[in-house]
C-alpha positions as CSV (number, residue, x, y, z in Angstrom):
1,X,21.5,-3.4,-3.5
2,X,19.5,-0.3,-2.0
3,X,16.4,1.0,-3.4
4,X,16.4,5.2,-3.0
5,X,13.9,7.1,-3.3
6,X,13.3,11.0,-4.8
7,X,11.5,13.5,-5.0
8,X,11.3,16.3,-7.7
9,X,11.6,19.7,-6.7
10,X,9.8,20.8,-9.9
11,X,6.9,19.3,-10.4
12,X,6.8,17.3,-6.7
13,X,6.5,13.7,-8.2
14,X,8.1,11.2,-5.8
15,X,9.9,8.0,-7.3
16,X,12.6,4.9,-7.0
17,X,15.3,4.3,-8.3
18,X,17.2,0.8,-7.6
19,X,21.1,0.8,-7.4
20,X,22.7,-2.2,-8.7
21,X,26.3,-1.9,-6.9
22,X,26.7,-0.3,-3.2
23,X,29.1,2.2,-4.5
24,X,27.3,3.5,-8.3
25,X,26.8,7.2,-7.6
26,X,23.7,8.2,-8.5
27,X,22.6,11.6,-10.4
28,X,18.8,10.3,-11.1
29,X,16.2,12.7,-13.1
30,X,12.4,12.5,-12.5
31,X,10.8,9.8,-14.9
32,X,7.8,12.6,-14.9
33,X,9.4,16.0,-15.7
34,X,12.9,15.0,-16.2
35,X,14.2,17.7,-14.0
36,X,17.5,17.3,-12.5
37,X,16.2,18.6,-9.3
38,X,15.6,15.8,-7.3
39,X,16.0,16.1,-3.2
40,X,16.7,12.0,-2.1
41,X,13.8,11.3,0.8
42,X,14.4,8.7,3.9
43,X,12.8,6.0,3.3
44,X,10.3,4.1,5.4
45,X,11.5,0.9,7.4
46,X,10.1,-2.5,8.0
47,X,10.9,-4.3,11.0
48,X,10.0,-8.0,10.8
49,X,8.9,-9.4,13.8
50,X,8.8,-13.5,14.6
51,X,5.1,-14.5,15.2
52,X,6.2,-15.1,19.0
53,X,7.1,-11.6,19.3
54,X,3.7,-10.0,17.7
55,X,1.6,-12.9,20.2
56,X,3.7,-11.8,23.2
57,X,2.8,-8.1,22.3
58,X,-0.7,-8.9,21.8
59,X,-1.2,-10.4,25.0
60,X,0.9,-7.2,26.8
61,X,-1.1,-6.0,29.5
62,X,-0.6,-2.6,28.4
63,X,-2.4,-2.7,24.9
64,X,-5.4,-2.3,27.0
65,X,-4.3,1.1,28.7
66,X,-6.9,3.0,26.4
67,X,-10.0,0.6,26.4
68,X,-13.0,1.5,28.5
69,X,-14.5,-1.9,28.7
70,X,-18.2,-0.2,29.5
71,X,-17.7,1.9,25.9
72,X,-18.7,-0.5,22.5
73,X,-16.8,1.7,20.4
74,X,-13.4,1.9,22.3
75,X,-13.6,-2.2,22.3
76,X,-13.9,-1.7,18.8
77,X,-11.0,0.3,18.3
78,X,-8.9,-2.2,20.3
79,X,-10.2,-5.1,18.2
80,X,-9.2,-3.2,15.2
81,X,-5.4,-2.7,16.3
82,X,-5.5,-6.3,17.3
83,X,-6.5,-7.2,13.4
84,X,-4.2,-4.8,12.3
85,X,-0.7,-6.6,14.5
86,X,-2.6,-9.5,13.2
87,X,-1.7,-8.9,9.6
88,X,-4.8,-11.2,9.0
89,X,-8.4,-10.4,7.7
90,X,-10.6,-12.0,10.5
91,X,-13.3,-12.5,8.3
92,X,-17.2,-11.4,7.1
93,X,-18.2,-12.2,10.7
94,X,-15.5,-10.4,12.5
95,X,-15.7,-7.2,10.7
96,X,-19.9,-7.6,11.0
97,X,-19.6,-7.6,14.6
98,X,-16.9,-4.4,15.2
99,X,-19.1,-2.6,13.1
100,X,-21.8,-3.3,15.4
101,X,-20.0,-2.3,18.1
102,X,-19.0,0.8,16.7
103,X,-22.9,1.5,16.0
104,X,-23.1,1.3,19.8
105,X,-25.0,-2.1,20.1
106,X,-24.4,-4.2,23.1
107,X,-21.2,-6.7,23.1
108,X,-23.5,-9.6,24.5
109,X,-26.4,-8.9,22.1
110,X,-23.9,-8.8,19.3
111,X,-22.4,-12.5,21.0
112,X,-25.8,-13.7,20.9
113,X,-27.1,-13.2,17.2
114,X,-24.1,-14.3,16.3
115,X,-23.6,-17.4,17.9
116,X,-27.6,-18.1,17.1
117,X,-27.0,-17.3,13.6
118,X,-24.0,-20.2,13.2
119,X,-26.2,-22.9,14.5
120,X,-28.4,-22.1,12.4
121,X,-26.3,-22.0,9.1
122,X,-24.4,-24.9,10.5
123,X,-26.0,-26.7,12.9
124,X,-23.1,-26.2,15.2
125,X,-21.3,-23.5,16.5
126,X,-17.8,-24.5,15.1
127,X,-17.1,-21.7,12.3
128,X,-15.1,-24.4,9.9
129,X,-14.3,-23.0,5.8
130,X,-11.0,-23.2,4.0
131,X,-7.9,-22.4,5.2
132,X,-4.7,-21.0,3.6
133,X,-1.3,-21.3,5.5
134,X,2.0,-20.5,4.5
């Protein structure tokens, strides 16, 4: 059961329609304008990955190619892709800390106040909180 998607040639509104059986023909009018001409787009794919895959990508060799280790900011970026394969929010403390780094401030310094900072709120440098797993 496909899901295609349109868009109108009149007034340029893009839209879905769902198709209930493989082989309904389908003569679809925008929901907006209800002009008849409608020019069927290719639509985007998802690939699903296992989590082995996206850990054995992560840990590739060549997903450092681009960093300059010396630069804040390019460490940033990196950290950002790795978030983003991630599919996870890393957190308050995370996100604090790469926009640091994009600011330009020093990696260590940044390691410092931050480490500092959860002994002090804790008492100990484990981060703990609630966790949600599916």
């Amino acid at each position: 059961m496909p899901i295609y998607e349109y868009r109108c040639r009149r007034c340029g509104r893009r839209f879905s329609i769902f198709v209930r059986r493989m082989l309904e023909e389908v003569h679809p009018s925008c929901p907006q304008c209800h002009g008849r001409e409608v020019q069927r787009l290719i639509s985007r794919v998802a690939i699903v990955h296992s989590e082995e895959a996206h850990l054995d990508k992560l840990a590739d060799p060549n997903s450092l190619g681009d960093v300059d280790e010396n630069d804040p900011r390019s460490i940033a970026r990196w950290m950002r892709r790795m978030e983003g394969m991630l599919g996870e929010d890393l957190g308050e403390e995370f996100h604090e800390m790469l926009d640091r780094l994009e600011a330009g401030e020093d990696p260590e310094s940044i390691e410092r106040d931050l480490n500092s900072s959860s002994e002090d709120d804790s008492g100990s440098t484990s981060g703990g909180g609630d966790y949600e797993y599916f």
